[in-house]
N, C-alpha and C positions, 0 to 999 in steps of 0.2 A: 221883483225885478221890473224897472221899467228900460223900452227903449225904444226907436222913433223907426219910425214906419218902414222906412226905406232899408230899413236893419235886413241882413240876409235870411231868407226863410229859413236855411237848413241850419244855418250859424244857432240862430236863437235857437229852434228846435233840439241842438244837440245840446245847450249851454241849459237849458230848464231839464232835459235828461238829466244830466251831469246834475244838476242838483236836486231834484230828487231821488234819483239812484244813489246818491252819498248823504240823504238828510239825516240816517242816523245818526253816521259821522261828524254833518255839522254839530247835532242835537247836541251830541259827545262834551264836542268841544267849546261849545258855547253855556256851558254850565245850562242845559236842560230848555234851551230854548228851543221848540220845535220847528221843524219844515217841513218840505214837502209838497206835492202836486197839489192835493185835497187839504192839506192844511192853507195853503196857499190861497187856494180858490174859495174856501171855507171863510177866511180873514178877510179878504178884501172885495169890497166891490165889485165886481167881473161880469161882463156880458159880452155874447162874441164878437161882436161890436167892438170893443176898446181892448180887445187882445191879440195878441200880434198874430197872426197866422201861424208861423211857426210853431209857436208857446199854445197857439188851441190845437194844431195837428195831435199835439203830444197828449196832450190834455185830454181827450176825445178818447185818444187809443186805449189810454190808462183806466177811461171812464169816469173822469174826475166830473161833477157837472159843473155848469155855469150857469151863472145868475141867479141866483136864488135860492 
């Protein structure tokens, strides 16, 4: 998920909840394609630097890492 800085802290934090709390279900529905916090963080690029505050509150809690 991308989205621009000034995006609401709490907004995004609940919105990247919401989808990893439901990845199975995407997983489901998407004929096997995974998500999730740590799947997330695992695929793409990420340092706390270029993630939105919100989206690393969550991130952090769950214990996901970043960058590397």
């Amino acid at each position: 998920m991308a989205c621009l800085d000034v995006a609401d802290e709490k907004i995004v934090y609940e919105f990247v909840k919401f989808l990893d709390e439901n990845a199975a279900e995407y997983t489901r529905r998407t004929v096997g394609n995974p998500m999730g916090a740590a799947f997330m963080a695992s695929r793409f690029y990420m340092t706390e630097q270029n993630v939105h505050p919100g989206a690393l509150r969550y991130y952090k809690e769950k214990g996901v890492r970043i960058g590397g």
